[in-house]
C-alpha positions as CSV (number, residue, x, y, z in Angstrom):
1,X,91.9,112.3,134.5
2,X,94.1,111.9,131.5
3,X,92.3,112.6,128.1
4,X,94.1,111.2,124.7
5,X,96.3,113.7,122.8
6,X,95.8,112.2,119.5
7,X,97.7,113.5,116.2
8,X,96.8,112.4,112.7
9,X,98.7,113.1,109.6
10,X,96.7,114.9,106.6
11,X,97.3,113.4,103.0
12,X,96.4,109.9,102.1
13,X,95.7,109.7,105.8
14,X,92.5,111.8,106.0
15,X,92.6,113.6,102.2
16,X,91.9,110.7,99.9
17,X,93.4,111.0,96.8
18,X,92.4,107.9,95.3
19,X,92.0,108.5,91.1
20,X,92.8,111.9,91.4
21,X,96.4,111.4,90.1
22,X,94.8,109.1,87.6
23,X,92.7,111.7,86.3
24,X,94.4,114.8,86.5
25,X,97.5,112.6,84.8
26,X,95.2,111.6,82.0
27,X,93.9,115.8,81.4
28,X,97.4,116.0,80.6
29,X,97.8,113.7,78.0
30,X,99.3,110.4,79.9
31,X,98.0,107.3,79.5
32,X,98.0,106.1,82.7
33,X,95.0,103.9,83.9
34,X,91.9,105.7,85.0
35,X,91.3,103.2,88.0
36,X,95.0,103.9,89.3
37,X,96.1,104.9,92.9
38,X,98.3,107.4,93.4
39,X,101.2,104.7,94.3
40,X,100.6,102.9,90.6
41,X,100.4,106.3,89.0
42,X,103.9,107.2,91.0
43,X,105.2,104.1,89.5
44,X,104.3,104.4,86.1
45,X,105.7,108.2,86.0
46,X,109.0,106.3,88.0
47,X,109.7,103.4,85.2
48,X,109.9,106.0,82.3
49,X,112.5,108.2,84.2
50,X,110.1,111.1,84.7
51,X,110.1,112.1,88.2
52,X,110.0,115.7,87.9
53,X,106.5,114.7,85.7
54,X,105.2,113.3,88.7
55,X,106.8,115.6,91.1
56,X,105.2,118.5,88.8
57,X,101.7,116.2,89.3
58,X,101.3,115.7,93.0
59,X,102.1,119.8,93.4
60,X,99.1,120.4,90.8
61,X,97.4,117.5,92.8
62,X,97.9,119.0,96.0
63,X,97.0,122.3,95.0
64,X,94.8,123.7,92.4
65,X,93.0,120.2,91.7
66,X,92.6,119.4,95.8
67,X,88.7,119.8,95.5
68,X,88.7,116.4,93.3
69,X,89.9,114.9,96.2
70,X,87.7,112.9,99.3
71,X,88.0,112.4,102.7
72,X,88.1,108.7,103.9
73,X,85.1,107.1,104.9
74,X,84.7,107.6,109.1
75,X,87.9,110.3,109.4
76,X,85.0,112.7,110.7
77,X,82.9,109.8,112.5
78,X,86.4,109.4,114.2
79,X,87.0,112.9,114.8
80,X,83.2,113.9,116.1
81,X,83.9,110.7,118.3
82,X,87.2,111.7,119.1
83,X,86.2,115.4,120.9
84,X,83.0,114.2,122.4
85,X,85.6,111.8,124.5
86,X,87.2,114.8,125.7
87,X,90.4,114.1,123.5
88,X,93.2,116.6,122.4
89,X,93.5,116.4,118.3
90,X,96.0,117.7,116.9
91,X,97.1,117.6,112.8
92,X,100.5,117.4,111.7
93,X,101.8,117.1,107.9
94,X,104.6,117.2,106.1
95,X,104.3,119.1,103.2
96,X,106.2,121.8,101.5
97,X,104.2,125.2,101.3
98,X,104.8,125.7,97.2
99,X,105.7,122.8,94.4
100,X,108.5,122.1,93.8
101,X,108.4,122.6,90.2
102,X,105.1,123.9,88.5
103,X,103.0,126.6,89.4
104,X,103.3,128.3,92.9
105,X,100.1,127.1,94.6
106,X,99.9,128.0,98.5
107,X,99.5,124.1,99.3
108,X,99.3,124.7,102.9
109,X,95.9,127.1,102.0
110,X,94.7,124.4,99.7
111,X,94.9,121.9,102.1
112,X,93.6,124.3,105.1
113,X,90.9,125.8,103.1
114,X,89.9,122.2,102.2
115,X,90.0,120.5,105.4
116,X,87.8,123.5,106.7
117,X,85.0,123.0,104.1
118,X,85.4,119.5,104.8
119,X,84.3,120.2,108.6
120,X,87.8,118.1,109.8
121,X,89.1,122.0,110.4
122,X,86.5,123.6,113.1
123,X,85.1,126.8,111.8
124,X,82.9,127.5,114.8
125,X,85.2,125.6,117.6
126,X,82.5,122.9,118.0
127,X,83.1,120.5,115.4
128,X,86.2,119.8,113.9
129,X,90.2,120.4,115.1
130,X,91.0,123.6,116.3
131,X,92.7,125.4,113.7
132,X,95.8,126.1,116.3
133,X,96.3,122.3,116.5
134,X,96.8,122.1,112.8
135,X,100.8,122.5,111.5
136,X,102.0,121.9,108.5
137,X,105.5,121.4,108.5
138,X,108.1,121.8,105.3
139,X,110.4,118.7,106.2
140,X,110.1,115.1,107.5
141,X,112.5,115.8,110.6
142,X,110.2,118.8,111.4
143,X,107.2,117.0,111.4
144,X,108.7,114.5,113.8
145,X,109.8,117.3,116.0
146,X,106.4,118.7,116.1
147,X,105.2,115.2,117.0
148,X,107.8,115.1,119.9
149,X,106.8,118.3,121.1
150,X,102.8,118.1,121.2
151,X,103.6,114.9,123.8
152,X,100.8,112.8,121.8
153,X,99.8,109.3,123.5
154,X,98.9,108.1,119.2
155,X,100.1,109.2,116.5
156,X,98.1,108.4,113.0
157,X,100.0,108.3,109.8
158,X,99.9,106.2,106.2
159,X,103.5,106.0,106.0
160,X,105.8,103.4,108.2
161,X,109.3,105.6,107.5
162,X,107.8,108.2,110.2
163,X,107.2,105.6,112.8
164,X,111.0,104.0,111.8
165,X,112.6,107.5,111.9
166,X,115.5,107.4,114.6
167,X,113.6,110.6,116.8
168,X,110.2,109.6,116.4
169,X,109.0,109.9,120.3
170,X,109.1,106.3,122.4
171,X,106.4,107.6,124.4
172,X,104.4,107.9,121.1
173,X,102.3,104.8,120.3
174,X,102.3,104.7,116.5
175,X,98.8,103.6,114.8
176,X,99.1,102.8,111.3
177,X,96.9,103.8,108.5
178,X,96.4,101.4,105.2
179,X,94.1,99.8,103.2
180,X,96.3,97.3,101.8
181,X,97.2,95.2,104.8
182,X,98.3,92.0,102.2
183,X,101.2,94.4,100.9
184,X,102.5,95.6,104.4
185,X,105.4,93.5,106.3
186,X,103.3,92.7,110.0
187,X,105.5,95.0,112.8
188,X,104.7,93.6,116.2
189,X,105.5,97.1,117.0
190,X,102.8,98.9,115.7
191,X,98.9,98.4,115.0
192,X,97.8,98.5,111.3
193,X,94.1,99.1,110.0
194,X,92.7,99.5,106.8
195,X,89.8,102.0,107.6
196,X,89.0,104.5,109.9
197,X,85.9,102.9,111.7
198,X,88.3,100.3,112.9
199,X,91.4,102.5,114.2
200,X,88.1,104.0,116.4
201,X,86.8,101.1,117.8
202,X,90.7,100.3,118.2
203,X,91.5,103.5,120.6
204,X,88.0,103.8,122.0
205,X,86.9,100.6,122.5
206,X,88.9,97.5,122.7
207,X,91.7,99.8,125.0
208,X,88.9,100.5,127.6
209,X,88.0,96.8,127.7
C-alpha cells in the first residue's frame, strides 16, 4: 500500500504573516497602512527605491518579531488529518539562515522554535512533523533539489516560480496555496486553493472518490 509523501513549504504557506509587516513597519516609523499584506507592504517599500528597507524588514520579520505571526486557519487540521492517513510529511523552505542586512537572527531557529510551539513541529513524535522531515534550505535551486530527492507525490507551496522552475520534479504534483484566486492566471497544470480546509478535502477526499 502506497501512503502520500506530502511536502509543504513554511512561510506564507503555513506561517501567516498577514499585518505583521504592517505593524513592525509602522514601530519603525513608516507609514504604511496598518491593514497591509506583506505583498502591499513589499510594494510600497519597492516604489520609493528602498529595497534593502524591506529586505532589512522581512529578516527582523522572520526573526526576532516571528511570534507576531499565525498559522493559517486548518494547516494543523490538515496536518493531524494528514498522519492519522498514514501519510509521510515532510517541510521544505527556502530561507537563508541570517538576514541579509540587519541584525544576525538564527532564522532557521526562529522559525523551528516557532513551528514547534505551534504543534506543526512534533515534540513528542505523535503530533506534528518529525523534526528530521523538516529542511530548511539557503537557495531556491536547493530547495527544489530537496524536493526532487524526498520523491513527494504533492508538493504545497504559495509561490507559482517553484512549480515553473526548469528541475522542479514531473513526478511531483504541484498544489498551490493562495487566498487571492481573482489575482492568479488559472494554470490547467496545477490546482489552486485559497485555504487549507479545502487543499484537505482536495487530497483526501475528492482523489479517493
Amino acid at each position: 500500500m502506497h501512503f502520500m509523501r506530502i511536502g509543504i513549504d513554511i512561510d506564507n504557506t503555513i506561517i501567516c504573516y498577514d499585518h505583521v509587516f504592517a505593524a513592525v513597519a509602522n514601530s519603525r516609523g513608516f507609514c504604511v497602512q496598518s491593514s497591509a499584506s506583506k505583498t502591499e507592504v513589499k510594494k510600497w517599500f519597492h516604489e520609493r527605491d528602498m529595497h534593502q528597507a524591506f529586505t532589512h524588514l522581512q529578516g527582523e520579520v522572520y526573526g526576532k518579531f516571528i511570534d507576531l505571526a499565525n498559522l493559517f486557519d486548518g494547516v494543523l487540521a490538515f496536518i493531524e488529518f494528514a498522519k492519522k492517513s498514514g501519510c509521510h510529511l515532510f517541510l521544505v523552505s527556502h530561507k537563508t539562515r541570517y538576514p541579509l542586512v540587519g541584525e544576525k537572527v538564527d532564522l532557521h531557529k526562529s522559525a523551528r522554535n516557532f513551528l514547534i510551539d505551534k504543534n506543526v513541529i512534533s515534540k513528542s513524535g505523535v503530533v506534528g512533523v518529525p523534526p528530521n522531515n523538516v529542511f530548511f534550505e539557503s537557495t531556491l535551486n536547493r530547495k527544489i533539489n530537496r524536493i526532487s530527492t524526498l520523491n513527494l507525490d504533492f508538493f504545497i507551496d504559495d509561490l507559482l516560480q517553484i512549480f515553473e522552475h526548469s528541475d522542479f520534479p514531473k513526478t511531483t504534483n504541484f498544489v498551490h496555496f493562495s487566498q487571492d484566486l481573482a489575482k492568479n492566471v488559472p494554470n490547467m497544470k496545477i490546482s489552486t486553493f485559497p485555504n487549507w480546509t479545502l487543499i484537505l478535502g482536495f487530497l483526501f477526499c475528492e482523489r479517493q472518490k
